[in-house]
C-alpha positions as CSV (number, residue, x, y, z in Angstrom):
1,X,133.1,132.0,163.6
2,X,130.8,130.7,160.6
3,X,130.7,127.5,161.9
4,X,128.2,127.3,164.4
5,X,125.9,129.0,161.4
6,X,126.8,126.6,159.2
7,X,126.4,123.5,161.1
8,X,123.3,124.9,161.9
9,X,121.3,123.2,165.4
10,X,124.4,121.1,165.9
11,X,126.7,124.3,165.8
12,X,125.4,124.7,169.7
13,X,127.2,122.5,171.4
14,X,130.4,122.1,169.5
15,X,130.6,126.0,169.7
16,X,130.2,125.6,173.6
17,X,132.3,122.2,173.3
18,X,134.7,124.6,171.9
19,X,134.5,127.9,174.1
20,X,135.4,125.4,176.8
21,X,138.1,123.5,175.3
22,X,139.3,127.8,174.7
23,X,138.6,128.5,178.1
24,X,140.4,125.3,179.3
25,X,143.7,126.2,176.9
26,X,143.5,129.5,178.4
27,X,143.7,128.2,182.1
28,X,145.7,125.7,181.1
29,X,148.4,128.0,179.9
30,X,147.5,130.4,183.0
31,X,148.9,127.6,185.4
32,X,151.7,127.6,183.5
């Protein structure tokens, strides 16, 4: 969770880059 503080204004989009890869998975393993 400290890595969207530590990468500081890039930490934005790879934390939403990442919520959705999470929220994909998720679904993903929902279908299955």
């Amino acid at each position: 969770m400290g890595d969207h503080i530590r990468s500081g204004p890039q930490g934005r989009p790879t934390s939403l880059m990442r919520l959705r890869n999470a929220e994909k998975a998720c679904t993903y393993k929902a279908t299955i």
